[in-house]
N, C-alpha and C positions, 0 to 999 in steps of 0.2 A: 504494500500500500504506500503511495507516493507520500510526500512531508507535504500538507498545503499550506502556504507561508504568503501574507499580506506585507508590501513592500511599502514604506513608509515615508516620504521625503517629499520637501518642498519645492526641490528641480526634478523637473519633467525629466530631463537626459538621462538623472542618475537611474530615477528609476525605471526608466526604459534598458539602458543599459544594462542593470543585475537583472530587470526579466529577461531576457535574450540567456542571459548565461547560466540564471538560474533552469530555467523550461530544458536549457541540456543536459541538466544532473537528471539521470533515470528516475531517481527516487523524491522528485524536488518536482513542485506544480505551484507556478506563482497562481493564486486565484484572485486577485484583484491589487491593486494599487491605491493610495490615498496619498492626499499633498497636505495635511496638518492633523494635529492630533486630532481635532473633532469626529472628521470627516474617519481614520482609523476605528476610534469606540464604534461609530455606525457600523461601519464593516463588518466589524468583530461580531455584534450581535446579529448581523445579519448572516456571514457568511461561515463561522466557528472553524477559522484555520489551527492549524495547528503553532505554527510561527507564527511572530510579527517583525518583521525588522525593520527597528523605529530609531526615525533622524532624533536626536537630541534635539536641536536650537530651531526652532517654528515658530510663523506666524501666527496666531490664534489663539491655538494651545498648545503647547510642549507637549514633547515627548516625555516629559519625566510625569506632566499631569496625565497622559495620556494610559502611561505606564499603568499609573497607580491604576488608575479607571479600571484597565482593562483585566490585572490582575487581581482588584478586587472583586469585579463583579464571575470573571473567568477565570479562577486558580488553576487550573488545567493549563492555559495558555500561555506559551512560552516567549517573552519578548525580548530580542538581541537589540541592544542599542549601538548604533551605526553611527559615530561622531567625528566630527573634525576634531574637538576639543578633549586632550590627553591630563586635562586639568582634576584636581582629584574631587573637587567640588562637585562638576559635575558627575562622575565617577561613582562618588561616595550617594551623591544623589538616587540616582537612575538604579543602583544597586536598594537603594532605602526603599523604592519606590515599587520594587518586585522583579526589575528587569534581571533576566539567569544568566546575561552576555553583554560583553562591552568591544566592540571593537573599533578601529581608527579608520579613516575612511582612506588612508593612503595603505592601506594592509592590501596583500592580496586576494584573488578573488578564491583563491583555495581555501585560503583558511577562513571567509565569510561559508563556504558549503560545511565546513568541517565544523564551525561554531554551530552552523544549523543541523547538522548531524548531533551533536555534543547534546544541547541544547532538549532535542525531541523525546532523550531520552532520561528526561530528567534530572542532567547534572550542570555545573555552570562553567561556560565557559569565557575567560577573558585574554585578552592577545597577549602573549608577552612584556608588551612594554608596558601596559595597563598593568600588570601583574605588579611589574615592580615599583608602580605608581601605587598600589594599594598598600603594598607589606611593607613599603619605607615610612606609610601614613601610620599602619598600625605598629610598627616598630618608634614610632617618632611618639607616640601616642603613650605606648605601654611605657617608654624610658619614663616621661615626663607623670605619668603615674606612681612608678615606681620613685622618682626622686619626690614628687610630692608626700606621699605615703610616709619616706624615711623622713621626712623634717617634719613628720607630724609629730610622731611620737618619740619621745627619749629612747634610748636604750633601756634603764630602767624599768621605763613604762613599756615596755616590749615585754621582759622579761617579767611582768605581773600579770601583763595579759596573758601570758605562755600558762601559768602554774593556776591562773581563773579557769582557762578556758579548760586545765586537765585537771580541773574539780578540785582543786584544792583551798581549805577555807581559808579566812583571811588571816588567821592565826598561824596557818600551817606555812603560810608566803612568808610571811613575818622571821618566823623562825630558821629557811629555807634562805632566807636573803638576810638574815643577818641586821637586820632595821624594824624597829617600833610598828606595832599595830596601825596603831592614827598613821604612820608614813605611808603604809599598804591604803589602808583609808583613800587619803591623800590621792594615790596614782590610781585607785580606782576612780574617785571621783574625775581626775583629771581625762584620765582615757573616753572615760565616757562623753565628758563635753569634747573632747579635740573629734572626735570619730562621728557624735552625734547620732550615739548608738547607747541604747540607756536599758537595755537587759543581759543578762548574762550568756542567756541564748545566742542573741545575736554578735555576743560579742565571739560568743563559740564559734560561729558560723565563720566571721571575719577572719582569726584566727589560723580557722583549718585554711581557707580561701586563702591567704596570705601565707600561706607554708608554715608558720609561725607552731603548729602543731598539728597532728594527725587524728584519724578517727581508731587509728590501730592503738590497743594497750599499751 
């Protein structure tokens, strides 16, 4: 059974030109065209392809509104966003928005068939360079977490969350750390305002999450 896949873009050439190449993939049937996001949701409801591969930057409405539209009201349907723009905004957008693909429009046309292979079956696919536009975000991301996290809390106050979080009472830290009851006091109270996390539970939760301690004995 062929992939049928709705072509999305606000110049007529582009997409006359990916229908011509697309109609040659044996498994591949463009069944209609749309020039902005609108005019695609009509589609969608009217024609339930399987693909969508949708321009980012439109007149009207966007592709990233167009997105959301489509994969809220059609979870099933699978939308590759086809952009000029390698920017992680838009990127981080159009992925927020449901789209399973992101590719650049100076990519070849192999790997727009490949992404629509990828794609149909469920999994997601983004070009290369997008790839490394995403993992430097989320790397850029998780550092700047992880240095905020460690200027939250002292050392100390690490080390009380450690000995809370594996059930030990406030007398037992006390005595384990070598410092007055009231001081354990103290960095509980403290931990709780810096985290703005005010049960024990949850501070468990943090804790394990933060590597800080395990669920194993």
């Amino acid at each position: 059974m062929k992939i049928k896949i709705i072509l999305v873009d606000d110049h007529k050439i582009t997409r006359q030109g990916l229908h011509s190449l697309l109609d040659e993939q044996k498994n591949m049937e463009v069944i209609a065209e749309a020039e902005d996001g609108r005019e695609a949701v009509c589609k969608v409801r009217e024609l339930s392809p399987d693909v969508v591969v949708m321009d980012v930057s439109m007149p009207g409405l966007n592709g990233m509104e167009a997105t959301r539209q489509i994969v809220k009201e059609f979870p099933n349907i699978k939308v590759i966003a086809l952009s000029m723009h390698s920017d992680m905004l838009y990127v981080s957008e159009m992925l927020k928005s449901g789209a399973s693909g992101y590719l650049l429009k100076d990519c070849a046309f192999d790997e727009l068939a490949r992404a629509i292979n990828t794609v149909a079956v469920g999994k997601t696919y983004l070009s290369p360079a997008i790839s490394g536009v995403v993992v430097d975000d989320y790397l850029h991301r998780l550092t700047k977490a992880d240095i905020a996290d460690a200027d939250v809390l002292t050392d100390r106050e690490r080390e009380v969350l450690q000995l809370m979080a594996e059930g030990k009472s406030t007398k037992q830290i006390a005595l384990q750390l070598h410092i007055s009851v009231k001081t354990v006091e103290t960095h509980r109270r403290q931990i709780m305002n810096k985290l703005d996390i005010h049960t024990v539970a949850e501070l468990t939760k943090y804790a394990i999450r933060k590597g800080l301690t395990s669920l194993e004995p």
